[in-house]
C-alpha positions as CSV (number, residue, x, y, z in Angstrom):
1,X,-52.1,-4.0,-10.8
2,X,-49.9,-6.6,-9.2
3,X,-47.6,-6.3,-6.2
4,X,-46.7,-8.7,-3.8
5,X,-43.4,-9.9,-1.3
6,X,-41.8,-13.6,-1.0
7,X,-39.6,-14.9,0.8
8,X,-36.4,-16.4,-1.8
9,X,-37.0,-20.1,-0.6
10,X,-41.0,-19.7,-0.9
11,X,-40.8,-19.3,-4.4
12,X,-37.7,-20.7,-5.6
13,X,-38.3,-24.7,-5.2
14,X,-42.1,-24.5,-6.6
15,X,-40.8,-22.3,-9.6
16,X,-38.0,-25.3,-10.3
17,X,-40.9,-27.6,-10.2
18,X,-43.1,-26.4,-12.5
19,X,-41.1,-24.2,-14.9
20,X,-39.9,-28.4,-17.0
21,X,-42.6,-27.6,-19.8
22,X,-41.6,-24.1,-20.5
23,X,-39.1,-23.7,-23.9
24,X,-35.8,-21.9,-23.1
25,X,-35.3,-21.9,-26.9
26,X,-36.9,-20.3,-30.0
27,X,-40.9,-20.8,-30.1
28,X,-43.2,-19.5,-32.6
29,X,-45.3,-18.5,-29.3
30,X,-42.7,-17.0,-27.5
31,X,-44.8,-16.5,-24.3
32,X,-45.1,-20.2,-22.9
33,X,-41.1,-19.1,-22.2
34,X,-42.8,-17.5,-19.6
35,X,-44.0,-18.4,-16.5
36,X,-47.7,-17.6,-15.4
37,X,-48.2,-15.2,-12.3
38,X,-51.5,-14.8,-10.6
39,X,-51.8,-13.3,-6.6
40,X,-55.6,-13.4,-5.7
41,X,-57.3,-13.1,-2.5
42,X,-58.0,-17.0,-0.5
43,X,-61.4,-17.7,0.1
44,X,-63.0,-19.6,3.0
45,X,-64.1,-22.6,0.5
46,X,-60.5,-22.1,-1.2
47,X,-58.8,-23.5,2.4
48,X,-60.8,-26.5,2.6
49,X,-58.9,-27.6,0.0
50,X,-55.4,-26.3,0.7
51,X,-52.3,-27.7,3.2
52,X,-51.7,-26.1,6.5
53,X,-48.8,-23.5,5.2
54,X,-52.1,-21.7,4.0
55,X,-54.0,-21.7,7.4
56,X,-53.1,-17.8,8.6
57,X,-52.6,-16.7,4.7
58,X,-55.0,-14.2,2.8
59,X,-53.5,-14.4,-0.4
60,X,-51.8,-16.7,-2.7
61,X,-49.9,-16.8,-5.9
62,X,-50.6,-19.2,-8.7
63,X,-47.4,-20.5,-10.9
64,X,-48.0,-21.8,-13.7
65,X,-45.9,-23.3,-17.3
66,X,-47.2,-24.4,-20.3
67,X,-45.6,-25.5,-23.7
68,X,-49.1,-26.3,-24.6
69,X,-49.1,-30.0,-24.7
70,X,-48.3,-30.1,-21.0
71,X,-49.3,-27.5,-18.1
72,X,-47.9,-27.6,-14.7
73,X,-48.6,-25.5,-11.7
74,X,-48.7,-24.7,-7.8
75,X,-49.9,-22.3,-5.2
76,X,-47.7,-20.5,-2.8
77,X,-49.7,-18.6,-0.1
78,X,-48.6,-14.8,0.5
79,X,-49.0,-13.4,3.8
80,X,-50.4,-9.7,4.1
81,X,-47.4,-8.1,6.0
82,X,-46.7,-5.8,3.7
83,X,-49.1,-4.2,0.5
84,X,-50.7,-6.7,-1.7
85,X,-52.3,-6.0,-4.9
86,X,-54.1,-8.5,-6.9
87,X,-53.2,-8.9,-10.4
88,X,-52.0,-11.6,-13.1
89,X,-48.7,-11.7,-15.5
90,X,-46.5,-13.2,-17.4
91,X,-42.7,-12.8,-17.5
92,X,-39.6,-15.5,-18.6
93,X,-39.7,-18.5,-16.3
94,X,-35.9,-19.2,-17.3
95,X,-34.6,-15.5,-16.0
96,X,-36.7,-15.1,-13.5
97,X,-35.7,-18.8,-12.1
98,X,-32.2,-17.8,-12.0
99,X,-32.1,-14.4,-10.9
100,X,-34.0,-15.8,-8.2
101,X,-31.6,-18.5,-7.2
102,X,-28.8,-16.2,-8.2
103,X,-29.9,-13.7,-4.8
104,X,-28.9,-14.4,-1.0
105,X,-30.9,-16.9,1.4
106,X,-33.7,-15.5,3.5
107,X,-34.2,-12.5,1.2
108,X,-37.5,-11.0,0.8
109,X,-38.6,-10.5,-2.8
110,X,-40.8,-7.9,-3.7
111,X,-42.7,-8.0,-6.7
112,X,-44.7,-5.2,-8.9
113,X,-46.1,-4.3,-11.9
114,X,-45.0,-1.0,-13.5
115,X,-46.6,-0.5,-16.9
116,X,-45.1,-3.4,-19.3
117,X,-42.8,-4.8,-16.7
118,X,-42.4,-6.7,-13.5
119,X,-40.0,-4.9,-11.3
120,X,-38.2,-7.2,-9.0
121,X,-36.5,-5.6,-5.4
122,X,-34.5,-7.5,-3.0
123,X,-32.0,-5.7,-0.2
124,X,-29.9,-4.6,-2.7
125,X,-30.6,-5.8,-6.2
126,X,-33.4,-4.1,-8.3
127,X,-34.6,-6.0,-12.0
128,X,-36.9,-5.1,-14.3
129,X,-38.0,-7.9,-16.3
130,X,-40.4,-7.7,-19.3
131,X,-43.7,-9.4,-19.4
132,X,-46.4,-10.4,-21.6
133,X,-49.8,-10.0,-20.7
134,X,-51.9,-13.3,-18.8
135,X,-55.0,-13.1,-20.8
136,X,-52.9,-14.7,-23.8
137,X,-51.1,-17.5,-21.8
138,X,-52.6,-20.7,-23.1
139,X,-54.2,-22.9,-21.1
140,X,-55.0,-27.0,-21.5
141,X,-58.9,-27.3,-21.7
142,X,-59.7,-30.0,-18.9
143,X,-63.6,-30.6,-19.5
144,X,-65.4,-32.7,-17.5
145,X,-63.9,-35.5,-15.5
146,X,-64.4,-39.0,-16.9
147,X,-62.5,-41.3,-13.9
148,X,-60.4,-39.7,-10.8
149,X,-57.9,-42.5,-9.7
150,X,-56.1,-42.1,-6.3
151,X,-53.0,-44.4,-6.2
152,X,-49.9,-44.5,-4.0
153,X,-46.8,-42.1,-5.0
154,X,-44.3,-44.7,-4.6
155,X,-46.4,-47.1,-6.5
156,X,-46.7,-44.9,-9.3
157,X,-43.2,-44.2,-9.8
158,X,-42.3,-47.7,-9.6
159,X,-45.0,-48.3,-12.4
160,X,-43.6,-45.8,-14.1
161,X,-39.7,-46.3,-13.7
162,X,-39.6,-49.9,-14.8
163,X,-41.4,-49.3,-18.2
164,X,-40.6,-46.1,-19.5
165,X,-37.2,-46.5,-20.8
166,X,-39.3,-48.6,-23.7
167,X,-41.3,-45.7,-24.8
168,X,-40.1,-44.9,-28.4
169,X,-37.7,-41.6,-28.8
170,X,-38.8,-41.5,-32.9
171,X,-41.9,-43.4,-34.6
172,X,-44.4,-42.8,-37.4
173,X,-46.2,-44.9,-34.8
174,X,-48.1,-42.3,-32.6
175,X,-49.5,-44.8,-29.8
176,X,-45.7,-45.8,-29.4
177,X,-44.7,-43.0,-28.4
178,X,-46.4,-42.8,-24.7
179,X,-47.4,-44.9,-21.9
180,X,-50.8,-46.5,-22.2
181,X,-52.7,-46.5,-18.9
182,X,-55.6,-49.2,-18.0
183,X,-57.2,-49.6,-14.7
184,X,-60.3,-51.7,-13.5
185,X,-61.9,-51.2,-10.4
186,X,-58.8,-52.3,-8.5
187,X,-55.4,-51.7,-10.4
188,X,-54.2,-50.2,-12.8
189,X,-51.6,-51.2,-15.8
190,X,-48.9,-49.9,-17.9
191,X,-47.5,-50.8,-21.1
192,X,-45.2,-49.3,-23.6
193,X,-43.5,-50.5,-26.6
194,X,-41.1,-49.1,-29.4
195,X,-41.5,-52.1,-31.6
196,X,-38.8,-54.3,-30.7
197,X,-39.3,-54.3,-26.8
198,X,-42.8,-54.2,-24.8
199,X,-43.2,-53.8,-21.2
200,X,-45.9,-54.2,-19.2
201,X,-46.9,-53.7,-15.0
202,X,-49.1,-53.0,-12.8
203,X,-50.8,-51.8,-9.5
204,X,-52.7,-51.1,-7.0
205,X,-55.0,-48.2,-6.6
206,X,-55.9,-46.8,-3.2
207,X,-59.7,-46.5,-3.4
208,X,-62.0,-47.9,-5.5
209,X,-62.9,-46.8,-9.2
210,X,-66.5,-47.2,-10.1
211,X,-66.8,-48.0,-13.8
212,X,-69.4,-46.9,-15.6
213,X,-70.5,-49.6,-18.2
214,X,-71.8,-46.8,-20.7
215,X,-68.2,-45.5,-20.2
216,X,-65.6,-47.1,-22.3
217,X,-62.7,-44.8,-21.2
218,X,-60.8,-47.1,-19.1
219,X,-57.5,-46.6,-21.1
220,X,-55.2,-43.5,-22.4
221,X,-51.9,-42.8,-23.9
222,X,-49.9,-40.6,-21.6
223,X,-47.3,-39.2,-23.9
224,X,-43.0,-39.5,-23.1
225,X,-42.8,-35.8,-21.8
226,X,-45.3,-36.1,-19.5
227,X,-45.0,-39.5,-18.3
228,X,-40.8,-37.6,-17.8
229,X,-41.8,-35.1,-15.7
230,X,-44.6,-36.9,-13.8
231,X,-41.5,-39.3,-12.6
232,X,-39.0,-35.6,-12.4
233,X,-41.9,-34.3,-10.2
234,X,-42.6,-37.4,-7.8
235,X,-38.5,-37.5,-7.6
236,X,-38.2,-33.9,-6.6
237,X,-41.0,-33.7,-3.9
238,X,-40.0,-37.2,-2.4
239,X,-43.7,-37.2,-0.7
240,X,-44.3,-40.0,2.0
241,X,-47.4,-41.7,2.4
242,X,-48.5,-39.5,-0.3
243,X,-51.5,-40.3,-2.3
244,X,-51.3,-38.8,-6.6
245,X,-55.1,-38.4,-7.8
246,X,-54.9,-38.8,-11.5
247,X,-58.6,-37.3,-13.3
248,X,-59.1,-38.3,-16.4
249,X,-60.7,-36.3,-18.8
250,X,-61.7,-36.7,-22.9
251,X,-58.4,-35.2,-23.8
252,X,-56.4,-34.6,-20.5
253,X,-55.1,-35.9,-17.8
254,X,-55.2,-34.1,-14.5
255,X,-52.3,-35.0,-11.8
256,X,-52.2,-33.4,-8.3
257,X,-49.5,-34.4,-6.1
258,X,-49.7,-31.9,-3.2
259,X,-49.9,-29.0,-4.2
260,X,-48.1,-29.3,-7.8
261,X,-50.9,-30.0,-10.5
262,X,-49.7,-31.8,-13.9
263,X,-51.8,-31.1,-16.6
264,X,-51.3,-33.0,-20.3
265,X,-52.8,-33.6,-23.5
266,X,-53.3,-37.5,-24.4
267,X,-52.4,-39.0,-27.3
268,X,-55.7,-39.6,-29.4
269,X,-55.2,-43.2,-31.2
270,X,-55.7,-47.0,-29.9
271,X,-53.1,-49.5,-28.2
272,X,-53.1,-52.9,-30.3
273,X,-53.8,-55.9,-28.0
274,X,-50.5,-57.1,-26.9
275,X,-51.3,-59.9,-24.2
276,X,-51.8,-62.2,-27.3
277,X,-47.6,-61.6,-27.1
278,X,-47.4,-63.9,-23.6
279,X,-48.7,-66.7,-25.4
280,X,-47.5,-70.0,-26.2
281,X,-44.1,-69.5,-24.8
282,X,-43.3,-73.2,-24.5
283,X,-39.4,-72.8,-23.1
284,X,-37.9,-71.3,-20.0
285,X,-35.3,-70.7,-18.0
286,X,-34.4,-69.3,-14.9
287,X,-31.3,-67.2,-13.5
288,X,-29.7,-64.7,-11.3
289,X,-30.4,-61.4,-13.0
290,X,-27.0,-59.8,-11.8
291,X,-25.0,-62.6,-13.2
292,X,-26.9,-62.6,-16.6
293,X,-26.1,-59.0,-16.8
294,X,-22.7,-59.4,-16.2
295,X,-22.3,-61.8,-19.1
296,X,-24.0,-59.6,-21.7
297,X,-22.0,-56.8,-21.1
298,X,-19.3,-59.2,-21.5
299,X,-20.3,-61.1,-24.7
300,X,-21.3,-57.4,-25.9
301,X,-17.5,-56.2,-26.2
302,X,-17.3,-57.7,-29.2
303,X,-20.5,-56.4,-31.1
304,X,-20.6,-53.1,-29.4
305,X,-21.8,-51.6,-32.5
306,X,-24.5,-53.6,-33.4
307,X,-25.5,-55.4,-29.7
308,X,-26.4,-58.3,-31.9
309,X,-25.9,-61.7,-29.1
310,X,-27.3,-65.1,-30.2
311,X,-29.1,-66.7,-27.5
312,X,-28.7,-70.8,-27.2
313,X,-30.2,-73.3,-25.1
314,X,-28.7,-77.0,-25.5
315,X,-28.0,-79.4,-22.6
316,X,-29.5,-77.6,-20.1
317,X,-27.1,-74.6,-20.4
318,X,-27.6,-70.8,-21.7
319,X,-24.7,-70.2,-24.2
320,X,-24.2,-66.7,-25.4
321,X,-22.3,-65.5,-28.6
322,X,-21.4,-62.6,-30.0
323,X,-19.5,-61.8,-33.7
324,X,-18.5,-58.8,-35.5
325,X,-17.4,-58.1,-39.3
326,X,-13.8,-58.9,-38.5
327,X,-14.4,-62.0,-37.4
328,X,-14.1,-61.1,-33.7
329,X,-16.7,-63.7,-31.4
330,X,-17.1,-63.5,-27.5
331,X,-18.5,-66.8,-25.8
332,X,-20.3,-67.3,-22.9
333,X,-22.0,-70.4,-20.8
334,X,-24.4,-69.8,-18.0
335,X,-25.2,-72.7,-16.1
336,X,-29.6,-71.8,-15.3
337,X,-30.9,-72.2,-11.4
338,X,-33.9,-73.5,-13.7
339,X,-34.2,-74.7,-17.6
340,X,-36.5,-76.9,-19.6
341,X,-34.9,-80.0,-21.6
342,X,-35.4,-77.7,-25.1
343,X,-32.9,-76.8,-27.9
344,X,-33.8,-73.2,-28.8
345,X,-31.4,-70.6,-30.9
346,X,-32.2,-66.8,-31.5
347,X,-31.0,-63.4,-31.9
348,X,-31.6,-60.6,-29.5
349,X,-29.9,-57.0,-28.7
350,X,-28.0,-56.7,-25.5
351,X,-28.7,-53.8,-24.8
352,X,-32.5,-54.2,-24.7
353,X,-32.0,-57.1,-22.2
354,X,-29.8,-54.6,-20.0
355,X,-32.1,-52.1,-19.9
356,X,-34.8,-54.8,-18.5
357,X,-32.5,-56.4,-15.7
358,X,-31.5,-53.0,-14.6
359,X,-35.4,-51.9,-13.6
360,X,-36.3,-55.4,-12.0
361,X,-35.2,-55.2,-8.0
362,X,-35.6,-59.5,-7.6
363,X,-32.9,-61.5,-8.0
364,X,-33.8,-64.1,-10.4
365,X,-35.4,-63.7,-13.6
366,X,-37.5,-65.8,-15.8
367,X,-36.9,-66.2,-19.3
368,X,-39.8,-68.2,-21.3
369,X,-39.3,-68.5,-24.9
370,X,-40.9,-70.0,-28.5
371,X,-39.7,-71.9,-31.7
372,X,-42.4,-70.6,-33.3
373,X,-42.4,-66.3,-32.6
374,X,-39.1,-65.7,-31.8
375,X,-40.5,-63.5,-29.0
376,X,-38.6,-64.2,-25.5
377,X,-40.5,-62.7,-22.2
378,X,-38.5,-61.8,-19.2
379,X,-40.2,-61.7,-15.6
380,X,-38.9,-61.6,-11.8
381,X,-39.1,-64.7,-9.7
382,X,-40.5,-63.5,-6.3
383,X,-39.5,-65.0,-3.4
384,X,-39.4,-64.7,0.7
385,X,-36.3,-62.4,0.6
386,X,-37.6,-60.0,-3.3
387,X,-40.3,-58.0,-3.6
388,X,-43.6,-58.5,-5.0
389,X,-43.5,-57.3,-8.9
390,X,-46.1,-57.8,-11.7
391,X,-43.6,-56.6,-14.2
392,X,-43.2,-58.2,-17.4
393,X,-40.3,-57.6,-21.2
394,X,-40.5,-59.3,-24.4
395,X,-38.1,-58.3,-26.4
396,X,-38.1,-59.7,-30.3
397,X,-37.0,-58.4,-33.8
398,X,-40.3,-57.4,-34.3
399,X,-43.1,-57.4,-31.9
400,X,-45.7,-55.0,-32.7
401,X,-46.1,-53.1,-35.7
């Protein structure tokens, strides 16, 4: 059996959180539509580990969505005011989300099982929703912890939020297609790449991570849907002073933030060694990131289609130029805070170089470049009145491969 009551706005933010993975269209396992339902009675041990919302509680209910590369879930506690009946389901996370923002504030929901379905009450609505039973929800197998990493949520995001717009959306390439994570006992990095553009930062961690020299895992591949709702989640519950413990086992990753946990598969393949890329870069500029912004999108006009903008550097300017097949051309000069005495000439998309100013808070940028790789790496100048940032772009027309 299964029977419970809710209040509307007990279940109706933790059910927006977690209900990202689950497919709203056709699925050849139709039930990770569905959203996972399970009220069991709280243990003594069980609220050690729980927030205060749970202190006067007897039961709780587990929520949980899967599409089977990514699991997400959270606990509500349920108060024993009226009947409770342990018991575990399944029904569509999409309906029931919106049936249950569709009903009054302050309502009290009442849930039970009748046969097959799910019968949901209110003051003066009544559904019956179809369900599927629990035992053949999947699950993500998270086997025996490797590292557990506690890091600030703030710091996180920001990690997160100024590299992931480089993740690859198509590749043959499967290690493109996430973020790949590496920590030491201290920090930890980032660094994704769709093979024209890298970026790489990093951060601190909170506490400490004892590496184990028999242990080589000090690197994964978070793949693009999770590393998307990781930022959605962090976004959503705006925690302060929060701390994000990421375990990580063979397979998984393991994020709790609160009381939301993220679940996901890794990508199982190797990172090529990029640093080799910040090499050698023998000429560099410097200026204000808001102003080189503005002139690309300028220059750009022109060769909107393409993005195409050659890049010069002669008398101690940086001349942009832009052309298009009917013999359109944009020019611009910039006149660098900073430049070397170097004649350098290349081609680079716009757009890319957008993308990079838009997620660096500082107000100047650093631009170093090479004669002989064609690569050009972009990096904040920190100063008294910017904030710290270890981030670092190279875009090129080919950089990794």
């Amino acid at each position: 059996m299964f029977k419970f009551s809710v209040s509307r706005e007990d279940i109706l933010k933790p059910l927006e959180l977690i209900s990202g993975p689950a497919p709203t269209g056709n699925d050849k396992n139709p039930i990770v539509k569905n959203v996972f339902m399970s009220v069991y009675k709280i243990t003594e041990s069980d609220k050690s580990n729980l927030n205060e919302s749970f202190k006067d509680a007897d039961y709780a209910l587990l929520l949980k969505c899967t599409d089977t590369e990514i699991e997400m879930s959270t606990i509500i506690p349920i108060f024993s005011l009226c009947d409770v009946e342990v018991g575990e389901t399944t029904v569509n996370a999409d309906t029931l989300k919106t049936i249950v923002k569709s009903l009054p504030v302050a309502e009290t929901l009442n849930f039970e099982m009748n046969g097959n379905c799910v019968h949901l009450t209110s003051t003066n609505n009544d559904f019956v929703l179809a369900s599927q039973p629990a035992n053949q929800f999947p699950s993500i197998d998270t086997s025996i912890a490797s590292y557990e990493l506690r890091i600030d949520a703030q710091v996180l995001l920001d990690l997160m939020k100024t590299t992931a717009f480089s993740i690859a959306q198509e590749n043959y390439r499967t290690y493109l297609k996430g973020m790949r994570f590496q920590f030491d006992e201290k920090t930890v990095s980032v660094c994704t790449a769709d093979g024209h553009r890298l970026s790489l930062n990093k951060g601190d961690l909170i506490s400490k991570v004892n590496l184990d020299p028999d242990n080589q895992t000090d690197r994964f591949i978070f793949p693009k849907k999770g590393v998307t709702e990781l930022i959605k989640l962090i976004e959503q519950i705006k925690p302060v002073d929060k701390t994000v413990t990421l375990t990580l086992s063979k397979n998984s990753l393991k994020t709790i933030i609160g009381d939301v946990t993220l679940i996901s598969k890794l990508l199982d393949c190797k990172f090529p060694d990029v640093f080799t890329l910040l090499s050698n870069l023998d000429i560099s500029i410097v200026v204000n990131k808001e102003d080189f912004m503005q002139s690309l999108r300028r220059v750009s006009i022109v060769s909107a289609k393409t993005n195409a903008v050659e890049v010069y550097i002669e008398n101690r300017k940086l001349i942009l130029i832009s052309r298009n097949s009917i013999r359109e051309e944009a020019k611009e000069t910039i006149v660098p805070v900073e430049t070397t005495d170097a004649i350098y000439q290349t081609g680079i998309n716009s757009a890319y170089l957008i993308d990079i100013c838009k997620v660096i808070p500082n107000k100047l940028i650093k631009i170093s470049m090479s004669q002989s790789c064609r690569n050009a790496l972009i990096e904040p100048v920190c100063s008294e009145d910017d904030p710290m940032n270890y981030s670092r772009y190279i875009v090129s027309r080919r950089i990794i491969g």
